[in-house]
MARRO-986077 format. One line per field, with one value per residue (C-alpha): x, y, z; residue number from 0; residue in one letter. Coordinates in pm, 1 decimal. Example, Ala and Ser with C-alpha at 12.3 -4.5 7.8 and 13.67 -1.06 7.14 Angstrom:
BEGIN
east	[1230.0, 1367.0];
north	[-450.0, -106.0];
up	[780.0, 714.0];
i	[0, 1];
aa	[A, S];
END
This chain:
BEGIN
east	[504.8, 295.5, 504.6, 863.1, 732.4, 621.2, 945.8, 1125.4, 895.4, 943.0, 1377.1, 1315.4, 1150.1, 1363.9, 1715.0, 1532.7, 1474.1, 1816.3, 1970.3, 1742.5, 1824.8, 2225.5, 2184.9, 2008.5, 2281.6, 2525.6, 2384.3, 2296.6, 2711.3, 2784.3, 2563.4, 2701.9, 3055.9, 2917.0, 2801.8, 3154.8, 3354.8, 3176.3, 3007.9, 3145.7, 3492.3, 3346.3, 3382.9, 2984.5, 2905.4, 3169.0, 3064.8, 2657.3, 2867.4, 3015.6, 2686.9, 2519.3, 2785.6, 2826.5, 2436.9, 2431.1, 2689.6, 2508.9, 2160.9, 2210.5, 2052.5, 2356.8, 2094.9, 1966.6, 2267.6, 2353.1, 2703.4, 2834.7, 2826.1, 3167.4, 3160.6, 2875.7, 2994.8, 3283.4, 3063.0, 2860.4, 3151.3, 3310.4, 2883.9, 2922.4, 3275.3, 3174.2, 2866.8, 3049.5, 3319.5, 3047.1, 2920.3, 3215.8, 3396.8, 3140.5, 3194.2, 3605.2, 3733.8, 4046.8, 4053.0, 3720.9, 3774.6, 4075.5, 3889.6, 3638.1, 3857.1, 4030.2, 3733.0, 3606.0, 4004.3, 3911.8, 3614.3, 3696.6, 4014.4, 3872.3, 3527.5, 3481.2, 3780.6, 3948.4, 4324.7, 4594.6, 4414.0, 4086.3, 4104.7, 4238.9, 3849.6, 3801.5, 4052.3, 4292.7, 4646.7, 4781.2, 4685.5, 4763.7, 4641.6, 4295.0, 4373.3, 4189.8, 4309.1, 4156.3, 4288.8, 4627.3, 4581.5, 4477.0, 4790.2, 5014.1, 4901.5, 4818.9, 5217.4, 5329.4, 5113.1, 5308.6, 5614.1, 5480.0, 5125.6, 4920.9, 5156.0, 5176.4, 4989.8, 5173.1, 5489.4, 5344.6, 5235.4, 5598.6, 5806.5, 5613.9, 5518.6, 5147.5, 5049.8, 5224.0, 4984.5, 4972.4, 4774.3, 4569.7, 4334.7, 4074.0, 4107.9, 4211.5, 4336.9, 4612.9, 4469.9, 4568.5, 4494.7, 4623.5, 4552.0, 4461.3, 4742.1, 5009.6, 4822.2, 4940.9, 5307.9, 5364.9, 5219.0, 5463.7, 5769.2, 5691.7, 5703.5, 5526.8, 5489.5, 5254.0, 5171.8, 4870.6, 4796.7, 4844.3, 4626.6, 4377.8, 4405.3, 4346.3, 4042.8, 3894.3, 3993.3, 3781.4, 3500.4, 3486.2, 3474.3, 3145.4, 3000.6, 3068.9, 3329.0, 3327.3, 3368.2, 3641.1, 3788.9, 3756.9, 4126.1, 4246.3, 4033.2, 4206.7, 4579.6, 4732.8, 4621.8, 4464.0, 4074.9, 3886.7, 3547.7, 3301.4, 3036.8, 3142.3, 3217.9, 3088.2, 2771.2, 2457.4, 2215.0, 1946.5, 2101.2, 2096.9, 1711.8, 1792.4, 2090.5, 1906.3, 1684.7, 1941.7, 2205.4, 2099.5, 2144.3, 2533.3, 2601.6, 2378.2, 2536.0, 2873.9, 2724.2, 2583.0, 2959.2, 3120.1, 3310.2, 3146.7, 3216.3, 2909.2, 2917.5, 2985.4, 3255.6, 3430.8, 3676.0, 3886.9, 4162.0, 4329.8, 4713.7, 4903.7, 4645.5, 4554.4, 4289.7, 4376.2, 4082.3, 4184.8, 4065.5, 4144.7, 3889.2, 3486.4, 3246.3, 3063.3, 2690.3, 2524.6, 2362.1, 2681.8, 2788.0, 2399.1, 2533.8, 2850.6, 2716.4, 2413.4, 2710.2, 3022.2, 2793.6, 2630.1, 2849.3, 2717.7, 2372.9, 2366.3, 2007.0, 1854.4, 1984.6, 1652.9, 1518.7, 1373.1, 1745.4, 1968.6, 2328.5, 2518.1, 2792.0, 2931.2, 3281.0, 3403.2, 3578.2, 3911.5, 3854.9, 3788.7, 3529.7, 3276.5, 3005.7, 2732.7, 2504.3, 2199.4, 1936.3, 1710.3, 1902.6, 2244.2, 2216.1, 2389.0, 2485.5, 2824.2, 3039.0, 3344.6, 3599.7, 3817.9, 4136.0, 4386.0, 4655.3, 4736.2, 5008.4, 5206.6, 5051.3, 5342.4, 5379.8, 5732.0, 5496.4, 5266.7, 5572.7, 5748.6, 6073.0, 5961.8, 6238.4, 6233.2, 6001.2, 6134.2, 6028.0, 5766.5, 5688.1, 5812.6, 5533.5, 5311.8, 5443.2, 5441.7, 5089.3, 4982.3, 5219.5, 5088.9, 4712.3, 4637.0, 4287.5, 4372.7, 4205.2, 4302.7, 4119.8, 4201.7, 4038.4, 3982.8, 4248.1, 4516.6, 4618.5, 4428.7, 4369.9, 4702.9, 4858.2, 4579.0, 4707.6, 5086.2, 5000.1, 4831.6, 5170.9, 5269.2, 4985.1, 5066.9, 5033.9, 4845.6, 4567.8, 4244.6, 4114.1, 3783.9, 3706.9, 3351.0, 3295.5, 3090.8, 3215.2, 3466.9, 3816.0, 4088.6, 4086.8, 4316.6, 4294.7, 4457.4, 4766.8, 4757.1, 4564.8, 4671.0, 4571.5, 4269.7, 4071.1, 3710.0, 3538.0, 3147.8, 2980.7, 2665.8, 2377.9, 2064.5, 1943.8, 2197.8, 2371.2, 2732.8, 2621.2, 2441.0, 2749.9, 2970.7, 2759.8, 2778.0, 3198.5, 3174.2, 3077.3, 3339.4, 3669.0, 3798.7, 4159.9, 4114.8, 3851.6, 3914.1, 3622.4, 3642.9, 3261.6, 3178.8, 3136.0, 2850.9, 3050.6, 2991.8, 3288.5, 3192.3, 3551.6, 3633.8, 3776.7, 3994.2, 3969.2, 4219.8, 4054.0, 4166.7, 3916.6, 3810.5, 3615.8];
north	[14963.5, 15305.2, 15309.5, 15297.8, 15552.3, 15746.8, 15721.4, 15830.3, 16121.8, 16259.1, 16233.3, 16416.5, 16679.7, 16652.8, 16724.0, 17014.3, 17198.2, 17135.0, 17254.3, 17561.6, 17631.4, 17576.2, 17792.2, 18081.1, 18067.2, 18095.5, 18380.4, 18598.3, 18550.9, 18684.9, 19032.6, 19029.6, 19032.1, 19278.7, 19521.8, 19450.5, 19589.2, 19909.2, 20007.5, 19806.0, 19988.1, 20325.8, 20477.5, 20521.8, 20174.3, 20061.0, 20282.0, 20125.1, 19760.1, 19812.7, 19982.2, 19647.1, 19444.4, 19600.6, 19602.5, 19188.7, 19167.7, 19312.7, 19200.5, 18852.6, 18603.5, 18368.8, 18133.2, 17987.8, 17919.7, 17622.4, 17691.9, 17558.9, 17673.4, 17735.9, 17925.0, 18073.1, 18251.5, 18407.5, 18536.5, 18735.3, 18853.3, 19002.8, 19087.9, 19291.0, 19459.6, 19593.2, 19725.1, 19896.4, 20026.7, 20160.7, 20383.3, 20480.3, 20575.2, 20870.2, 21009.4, 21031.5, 20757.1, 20699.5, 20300.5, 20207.6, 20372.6, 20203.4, 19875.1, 20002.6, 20091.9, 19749.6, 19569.9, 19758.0, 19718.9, 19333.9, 19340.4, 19501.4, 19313.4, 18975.8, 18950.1, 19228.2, 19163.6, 19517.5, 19475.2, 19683.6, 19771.0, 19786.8, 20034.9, 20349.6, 20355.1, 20468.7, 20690.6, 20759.7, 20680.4, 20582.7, 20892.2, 21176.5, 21473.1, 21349.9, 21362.6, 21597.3, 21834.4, 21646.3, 21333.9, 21453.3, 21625.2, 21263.9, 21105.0, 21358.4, 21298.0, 20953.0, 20942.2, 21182.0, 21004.1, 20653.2, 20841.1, 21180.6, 21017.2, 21285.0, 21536.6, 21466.1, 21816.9, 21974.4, 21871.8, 21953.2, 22307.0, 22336.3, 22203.5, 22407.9, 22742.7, 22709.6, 22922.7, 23235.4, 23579.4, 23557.0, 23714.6, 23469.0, 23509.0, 23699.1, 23852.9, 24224.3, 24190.3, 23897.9, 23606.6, 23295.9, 23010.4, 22738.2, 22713.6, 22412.9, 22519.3, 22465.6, 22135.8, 22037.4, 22203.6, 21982.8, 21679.8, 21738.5, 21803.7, 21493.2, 21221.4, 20997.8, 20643.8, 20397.1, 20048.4, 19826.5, 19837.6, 20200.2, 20273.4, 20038.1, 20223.7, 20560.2, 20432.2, 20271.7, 20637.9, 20774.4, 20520.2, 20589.4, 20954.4, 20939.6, 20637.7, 20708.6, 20966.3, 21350.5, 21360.4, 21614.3, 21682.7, 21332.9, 21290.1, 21666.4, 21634.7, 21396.0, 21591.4, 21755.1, 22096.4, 22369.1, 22280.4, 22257.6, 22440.4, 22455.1, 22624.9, 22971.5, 23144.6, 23129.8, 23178.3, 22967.3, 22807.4, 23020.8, 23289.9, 23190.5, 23259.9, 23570.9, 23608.0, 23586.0, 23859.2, 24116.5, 24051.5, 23924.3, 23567.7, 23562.7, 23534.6, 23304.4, 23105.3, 23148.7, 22989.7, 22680.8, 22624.9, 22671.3, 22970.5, 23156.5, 22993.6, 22786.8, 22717.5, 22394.0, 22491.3, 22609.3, 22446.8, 22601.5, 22508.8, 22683.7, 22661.5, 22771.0, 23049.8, 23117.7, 23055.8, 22919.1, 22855.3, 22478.3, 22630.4, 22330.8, 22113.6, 22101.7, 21905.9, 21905.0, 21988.6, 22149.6, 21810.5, 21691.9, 21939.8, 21896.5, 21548.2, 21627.6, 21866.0, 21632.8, 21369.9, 21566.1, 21641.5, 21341.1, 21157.6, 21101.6, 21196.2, 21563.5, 21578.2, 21640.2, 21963.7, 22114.7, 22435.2, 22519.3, 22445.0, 22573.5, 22505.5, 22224.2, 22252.2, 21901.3, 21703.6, 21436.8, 21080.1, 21254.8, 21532.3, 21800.2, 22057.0, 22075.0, 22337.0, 22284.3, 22503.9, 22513.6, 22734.8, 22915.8, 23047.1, 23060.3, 23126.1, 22816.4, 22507.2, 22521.8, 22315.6, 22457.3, 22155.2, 22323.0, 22048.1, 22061.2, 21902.4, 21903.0, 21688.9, 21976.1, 22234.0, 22445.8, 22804.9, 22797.5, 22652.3, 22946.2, 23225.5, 23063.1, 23258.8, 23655.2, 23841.4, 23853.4, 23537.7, 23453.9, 23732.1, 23680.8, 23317.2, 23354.9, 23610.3, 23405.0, 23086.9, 23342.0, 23445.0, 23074.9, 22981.8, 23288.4, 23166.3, 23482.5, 23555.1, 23526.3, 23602.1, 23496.3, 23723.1, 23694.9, 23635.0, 23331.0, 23147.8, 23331.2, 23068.1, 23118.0, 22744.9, 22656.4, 22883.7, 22818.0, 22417.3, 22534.7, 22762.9, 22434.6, 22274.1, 22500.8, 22494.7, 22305.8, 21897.6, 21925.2, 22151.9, 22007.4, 22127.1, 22209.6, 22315.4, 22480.2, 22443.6, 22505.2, 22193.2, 21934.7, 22080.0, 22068.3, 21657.3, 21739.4, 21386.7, 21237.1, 21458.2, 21480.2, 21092.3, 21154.6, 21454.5, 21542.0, 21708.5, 21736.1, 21902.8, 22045.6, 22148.5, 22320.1, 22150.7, 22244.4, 22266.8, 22336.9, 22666.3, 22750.9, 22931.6, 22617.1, 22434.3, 22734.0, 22692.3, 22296.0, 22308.9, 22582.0, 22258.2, 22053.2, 22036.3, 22226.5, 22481.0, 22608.2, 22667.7, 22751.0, 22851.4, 22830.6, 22996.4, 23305.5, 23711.7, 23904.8, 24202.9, 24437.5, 24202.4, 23856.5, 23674.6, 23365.7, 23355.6, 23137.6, 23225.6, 23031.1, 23153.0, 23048.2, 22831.6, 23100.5, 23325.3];
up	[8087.4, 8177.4, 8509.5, 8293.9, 8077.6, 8347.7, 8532.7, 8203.3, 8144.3, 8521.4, 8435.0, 8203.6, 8335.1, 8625.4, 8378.0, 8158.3, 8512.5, 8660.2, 8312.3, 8290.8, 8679.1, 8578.9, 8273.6, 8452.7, 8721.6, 8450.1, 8280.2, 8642.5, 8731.1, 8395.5, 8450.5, 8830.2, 8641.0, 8377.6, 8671.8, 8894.1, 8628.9, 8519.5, 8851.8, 9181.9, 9274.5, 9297.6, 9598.6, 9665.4, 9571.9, 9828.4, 10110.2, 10018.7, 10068.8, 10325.9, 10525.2, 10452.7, 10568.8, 10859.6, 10916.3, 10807.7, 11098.6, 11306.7, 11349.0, 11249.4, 11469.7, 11561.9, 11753.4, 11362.4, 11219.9, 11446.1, 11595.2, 11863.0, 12205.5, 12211.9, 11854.1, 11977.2, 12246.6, 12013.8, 11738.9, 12020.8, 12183.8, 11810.7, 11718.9, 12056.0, 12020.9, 11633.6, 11797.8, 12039.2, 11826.8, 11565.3, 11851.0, 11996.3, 11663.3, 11654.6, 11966.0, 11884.3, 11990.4, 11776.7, 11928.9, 11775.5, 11464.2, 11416.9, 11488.1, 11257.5, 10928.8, 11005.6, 10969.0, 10632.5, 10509.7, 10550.3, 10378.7, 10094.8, 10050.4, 10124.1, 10030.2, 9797.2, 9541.0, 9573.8, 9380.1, 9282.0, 8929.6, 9013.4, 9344.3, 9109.4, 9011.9, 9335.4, 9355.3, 9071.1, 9214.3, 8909.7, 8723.8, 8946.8, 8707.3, 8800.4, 9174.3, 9350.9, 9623.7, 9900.0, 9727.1, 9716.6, 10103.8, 10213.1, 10035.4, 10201.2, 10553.2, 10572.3, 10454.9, 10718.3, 11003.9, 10895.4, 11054.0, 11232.4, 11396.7, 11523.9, 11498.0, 11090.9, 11020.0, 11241.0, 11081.6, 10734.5, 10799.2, 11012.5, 10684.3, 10420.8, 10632.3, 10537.7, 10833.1, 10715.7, 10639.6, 10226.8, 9961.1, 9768.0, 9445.3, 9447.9, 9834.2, 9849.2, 10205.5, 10328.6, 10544.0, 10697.8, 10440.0, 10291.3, 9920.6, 9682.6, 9503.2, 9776.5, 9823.6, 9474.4, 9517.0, 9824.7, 9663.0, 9365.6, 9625.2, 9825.7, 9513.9, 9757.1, 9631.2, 9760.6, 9816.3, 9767.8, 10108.8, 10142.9, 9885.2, 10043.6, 10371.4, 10205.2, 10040.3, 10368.6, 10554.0, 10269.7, 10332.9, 10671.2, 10706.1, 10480.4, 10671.8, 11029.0, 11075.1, 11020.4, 10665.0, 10541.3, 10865.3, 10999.5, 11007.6, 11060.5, 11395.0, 11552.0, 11460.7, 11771.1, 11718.3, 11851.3, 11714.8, 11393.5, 11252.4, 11009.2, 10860.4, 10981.0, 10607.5, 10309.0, 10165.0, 10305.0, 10150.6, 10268.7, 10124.6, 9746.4, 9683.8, 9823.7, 9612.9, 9285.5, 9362.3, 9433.6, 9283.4, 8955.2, 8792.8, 8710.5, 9058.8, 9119.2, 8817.1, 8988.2, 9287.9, 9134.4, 9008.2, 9313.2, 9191.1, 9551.5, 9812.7, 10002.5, 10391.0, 10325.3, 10164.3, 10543.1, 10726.5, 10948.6, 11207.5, 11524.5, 11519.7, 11750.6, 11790.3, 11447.8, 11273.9, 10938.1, 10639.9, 10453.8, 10129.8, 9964.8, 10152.6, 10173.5, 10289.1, 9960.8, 10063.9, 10324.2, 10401.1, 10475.7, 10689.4, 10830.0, 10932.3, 11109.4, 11353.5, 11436.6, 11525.7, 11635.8, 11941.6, 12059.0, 12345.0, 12665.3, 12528.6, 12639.7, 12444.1, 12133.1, 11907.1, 11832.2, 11636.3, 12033.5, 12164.6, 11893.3, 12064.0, 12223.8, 12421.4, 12526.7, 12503.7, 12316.5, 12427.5, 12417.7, 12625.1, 12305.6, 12412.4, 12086.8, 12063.2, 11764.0, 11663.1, 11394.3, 11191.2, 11297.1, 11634.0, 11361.3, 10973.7, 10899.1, 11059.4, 11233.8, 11442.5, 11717.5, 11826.6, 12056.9, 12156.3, 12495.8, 12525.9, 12920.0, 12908.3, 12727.0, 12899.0, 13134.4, 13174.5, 12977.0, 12650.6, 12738.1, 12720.1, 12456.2, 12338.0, 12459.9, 12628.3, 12940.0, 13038.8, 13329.2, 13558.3, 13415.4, 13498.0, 13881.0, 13899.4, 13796.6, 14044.8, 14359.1, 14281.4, 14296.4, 14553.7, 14758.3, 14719.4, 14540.5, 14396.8, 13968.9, 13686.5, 13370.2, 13075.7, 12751.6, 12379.5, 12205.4, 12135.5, 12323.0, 12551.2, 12883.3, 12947.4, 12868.7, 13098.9, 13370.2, 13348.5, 13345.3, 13685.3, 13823.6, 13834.3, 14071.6, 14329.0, 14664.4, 14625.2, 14992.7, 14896.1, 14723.4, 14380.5, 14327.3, 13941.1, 13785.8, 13428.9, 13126.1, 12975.7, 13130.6, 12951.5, 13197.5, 13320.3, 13551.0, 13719.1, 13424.6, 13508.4, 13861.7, 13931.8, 14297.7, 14403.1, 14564.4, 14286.2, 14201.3, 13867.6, 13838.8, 13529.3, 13450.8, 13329.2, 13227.9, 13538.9, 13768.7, 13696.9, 13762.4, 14098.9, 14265.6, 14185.1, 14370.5, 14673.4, 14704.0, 14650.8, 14930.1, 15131.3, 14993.1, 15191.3, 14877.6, 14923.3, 14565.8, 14345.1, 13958.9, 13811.6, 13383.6, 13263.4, 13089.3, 13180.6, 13145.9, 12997.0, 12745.5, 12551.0, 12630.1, 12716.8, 12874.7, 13237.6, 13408.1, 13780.9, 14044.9, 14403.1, 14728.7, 14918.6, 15182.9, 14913.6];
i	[0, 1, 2, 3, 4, 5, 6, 7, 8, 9, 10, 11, 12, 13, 14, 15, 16, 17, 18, 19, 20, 21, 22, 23, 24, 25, 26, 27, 28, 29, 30, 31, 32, 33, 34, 35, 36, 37, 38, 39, 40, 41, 42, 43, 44, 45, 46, 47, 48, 49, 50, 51, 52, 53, 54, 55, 56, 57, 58, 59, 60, 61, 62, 63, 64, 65, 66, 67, 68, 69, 70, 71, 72, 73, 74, 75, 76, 77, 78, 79, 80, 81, 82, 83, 84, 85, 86, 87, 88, 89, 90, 91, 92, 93, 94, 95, 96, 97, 98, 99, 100, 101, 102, 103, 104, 105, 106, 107, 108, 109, 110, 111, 112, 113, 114, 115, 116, 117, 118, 119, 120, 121, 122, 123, 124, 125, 126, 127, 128, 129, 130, 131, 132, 133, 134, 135, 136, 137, 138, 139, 140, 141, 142, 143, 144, 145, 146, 147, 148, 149, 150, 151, 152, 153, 154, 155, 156, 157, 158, 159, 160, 161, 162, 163, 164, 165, 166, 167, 168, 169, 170, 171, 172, 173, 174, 175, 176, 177, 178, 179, 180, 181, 182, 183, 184, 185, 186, 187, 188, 189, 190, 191, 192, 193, 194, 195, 196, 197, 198, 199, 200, 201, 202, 203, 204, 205, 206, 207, 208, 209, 210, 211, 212, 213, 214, 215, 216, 217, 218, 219, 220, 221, 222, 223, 224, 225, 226, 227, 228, 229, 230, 231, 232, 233, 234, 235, 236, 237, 238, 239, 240, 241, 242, 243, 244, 245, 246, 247, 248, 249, 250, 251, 252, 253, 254, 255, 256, 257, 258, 259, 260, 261, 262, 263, 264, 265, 266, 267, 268, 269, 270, 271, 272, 273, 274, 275, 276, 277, 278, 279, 280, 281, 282, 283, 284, 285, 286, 287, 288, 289, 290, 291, 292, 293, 294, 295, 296, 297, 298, 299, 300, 301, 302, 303, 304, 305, 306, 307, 308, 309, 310, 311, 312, 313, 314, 315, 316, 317, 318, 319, 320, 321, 322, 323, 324, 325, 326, 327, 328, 329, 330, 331, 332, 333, 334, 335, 336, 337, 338, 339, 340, 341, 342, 343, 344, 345, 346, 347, 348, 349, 350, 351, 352, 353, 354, 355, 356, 357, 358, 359, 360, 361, 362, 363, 364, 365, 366, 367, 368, 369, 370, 371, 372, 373, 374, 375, 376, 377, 378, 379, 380, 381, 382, 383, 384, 385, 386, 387, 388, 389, 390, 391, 392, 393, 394, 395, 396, 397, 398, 399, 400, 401, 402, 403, 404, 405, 406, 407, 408, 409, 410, 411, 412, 413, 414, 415, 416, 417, 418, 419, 420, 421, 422, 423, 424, 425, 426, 427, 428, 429, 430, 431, 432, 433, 434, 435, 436, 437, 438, 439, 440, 441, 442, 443, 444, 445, 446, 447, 448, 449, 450, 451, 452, 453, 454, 455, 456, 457, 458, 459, 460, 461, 462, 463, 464, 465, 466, 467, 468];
aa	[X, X, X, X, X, X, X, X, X, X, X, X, X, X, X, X, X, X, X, X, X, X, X, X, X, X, X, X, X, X, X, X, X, X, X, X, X, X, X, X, X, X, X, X, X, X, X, X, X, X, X, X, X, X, X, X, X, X, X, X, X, X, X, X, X, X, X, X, X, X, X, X, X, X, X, X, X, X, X, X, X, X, X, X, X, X, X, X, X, X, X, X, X, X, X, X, X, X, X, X, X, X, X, X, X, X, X, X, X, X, X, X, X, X, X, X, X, X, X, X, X, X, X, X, X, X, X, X, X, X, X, X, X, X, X, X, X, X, X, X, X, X, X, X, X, X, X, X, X, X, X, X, X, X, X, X, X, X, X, X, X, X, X, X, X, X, X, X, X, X, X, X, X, X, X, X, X, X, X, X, X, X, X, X, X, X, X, X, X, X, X, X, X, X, X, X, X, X, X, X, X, X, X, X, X, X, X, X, X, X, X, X, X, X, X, X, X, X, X, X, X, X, X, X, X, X, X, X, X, X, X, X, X, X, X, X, X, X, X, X, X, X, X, X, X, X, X, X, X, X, X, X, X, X, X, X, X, X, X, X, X, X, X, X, X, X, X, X, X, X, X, X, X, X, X, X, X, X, X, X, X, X, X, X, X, X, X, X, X, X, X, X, X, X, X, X, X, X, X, X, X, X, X, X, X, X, X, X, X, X, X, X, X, X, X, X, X, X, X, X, X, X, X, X, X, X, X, X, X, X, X, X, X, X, X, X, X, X, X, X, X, X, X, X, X, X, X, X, X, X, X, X, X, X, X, X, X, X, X, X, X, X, X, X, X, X, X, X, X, X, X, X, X, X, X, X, X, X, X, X, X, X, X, X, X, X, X, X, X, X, X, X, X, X, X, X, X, X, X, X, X, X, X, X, X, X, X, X, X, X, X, X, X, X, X, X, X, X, X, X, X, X, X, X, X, X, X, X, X, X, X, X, X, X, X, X, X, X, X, X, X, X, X, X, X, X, X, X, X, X, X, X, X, X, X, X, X, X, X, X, X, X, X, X, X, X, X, X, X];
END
């Protein structure tokens, strides 16, 4: 009888602790829902998601969850590739960051319950007077690179002449800018409308550029233009403290609203050799603009950007020359991404439409053709490695190339994979003359030497020398 009521008593116990467990269960998924609706579609609690995700992915240990060998074998393979892509994405590889924002367009469409109501609280599509200008920038060119690809800014500054000289507010002297104002005109003009899955894809662009891209100029980087900086106007931060002392506390208060522009506040772009400010974009803080230059840098692992080593000149996956530099050897942090495009590169791009090109351009194919000593001088911007490449065309088939560099620019073997053609840069221990001597060595019939002067005006030259020098 003791046993029965024993046995009845332990039931008991057994069904109040399964309906407590039940109940709490119940009561957890009704905060998680509570939290999902007022907090979870923001963009900063997606991009904290979809970091942990991505970490989860990562470093789990497929050898405890019990898979098959077969199954096995796949999820290391895909654990691998991610890994790969995540590290390649920074150095500007537009492959793995496609991989990349596919993935995180996956997650938040599958796992994390994104839908066509719920992603305007990330950004407001639906309302567009609470668009911002970057919002409405990123919904203009994500629309133009669905027809344009990366010539979509290109087409957009062609279409709606945003790289003509203009006055602007609050400048006394015209400039080359493009205004948050025209931002909004050409939204207005365009009457874009999008899809689910465009939205989606703006959002994960968004997501990624604060994650593991290059924040505001994440996308505008990889465009076919000239190059892309930051940092180099405005006021930095170091500068504020100093600020309030002299100049009193209203423009200090002016500051602290933004009203003055900040060095993060700087991007810049080279177009067709001019150097046009996006006022309409910013990279929000100076820790954020911290974070791009300490990544925009890093492929191949040229070494560490230090206070001791203040600069960094290095490349990037696609061939861009970048040059970073940081506090204390510059007053601010600042970034230069300097793009070629040697497919395009001839000496009829170089001359465009001036009168009287031709003569012009057979001088310039008898100089080559007559293995004359050339220097190309020039300031930035004005086209000297584009017209070096276009005078490359013309240079014998049978002689071998032999190129000196600050940083490897030209990649001629991706033109020319046949020829006989060799580049050298300087390192930090070998200097451009070393490398001079051993191509001297070489069985070399031209060198081009790219690498800076030691002038009075410090320019960049672009010498073609016969081998015999």
């Amino acid at each position: 009888m003791f046993n029965i009521i024993l046995g009845i008593a332990v039931i008991l116990l057994m069904g109040i602790a399964i309906w407590y467990y039940i109940n709490s269960k119940k009561n957890a998924t009704v905060e998680k829902k509570v939290d999902i609706d007022e907090q979870t579609y923001t963009l900063n609690k997606m991009i904290e998601y979809v970091k942990k995700r991505l970490d989860e992915i990562t470093k789990i240990n497929l050898y405890d969850i019990g898979l098959s060998e077969e199954e096995l074998k796949r999820r290391k393979n895909k654990k691998y590739e991610l890994k790969k892509a995540l590290k390649g994405c920074t150095y500007g590889d537009v492959n793995d960051k496609k991989y990349v924002k596919e993935l995180i367009y996956d997650l938040l469409a599958k796992e994390y319950g994104v839908d066509e109501i719920n992603i305007s609280t990330a950004i407001p599509f639906d309302t567009p007077s609470l668009l911002t200008a970057q919002d409405r920038f990123d919904i203009i060119l994500y629309t133009y690179k669905k027809e344009f690809g990366y010539e979509a800014l290109s087409e957009i500054i062609k279409k709606y002449n945003l790289d003509e000289f203009k006055y602007v507010q609050g400048e006394t002297k015209p400039c080359y800018v493009i205004t948050e104002e025209e931002i909004n005109s050409i939204y207005d003009k365009e009457k874009i409308e999008l899809s689910f899955s465009d939205k989606l894809n703006i959002v994960v662009q968004r997501i990624y550029q604060k994650y593991k891209g290059y924040s505001s100029i994440d996308e505008v980087r990889d465009m076919n233009i000239d190059g892309v900086s930051g940092g180099v106007s405005g006021l930095p931060e170091s500068f504020i403290s100093q600020v309030a002392q002299t100049d009193g506390a209203d423009y200090l208060t002016q500051i602290q609203e933004h009203k003055v522009q900040r060095a993060c506040d700087s991007i810049w772009i080279m177009y067709h050799g001019k150097s046009i400010r996006l006022g309409f974009l910013s990279f929000g803080s100076e820790a954020e603009l911290k974070r791009v230059c300490q990544n925009i840098y890093k492929y191949n692992n040229p070494g560490q950007l230090s206070d001791t080593n203040g600069y960094k000149i290095n490349e990037m996956k696609d061939g861009s020359r970048v040059v970073v530099v940081r506090p204390s050897m510059s007053e601010t942090w600042a970034f230069f991404v300097r793009k070629f495009d040697v497919k395009r590169a001839t000496v009829e791009q170089w001359t465009g439409d001036t009168a009287g090109k031709e003569e012009v351009i057979e001088l310039l194919k008898f100089l080559v053709k007559g293995a004359r000593i050339t220097s190309i001088t020039g300031e930035q911007g004005c086209g000297k490695t584009t017209l070096l490449m276009g005078m490359i065309e013309n240079i014998y088939e049978t002689m071998n190339l032999r190129i000196t560099e600050t940083a490897f620019e030209l990649h001629l073997r991706k033109v020319y994979p046949t020829r006989n053609i060799l580049s050298m840069r300087e390192t930090d221990t070998i200097p451009g003359q070393e490398i001079l001597d051993v191509q001297k060595k070489t069985d070399g019939s031209v060198n081009i030497i790219r690498r800076g002067c030691n002038r009075s005006r410090s320019i960049l030259d672009d010498t073609i020398s016969p081998g015999c020098i």
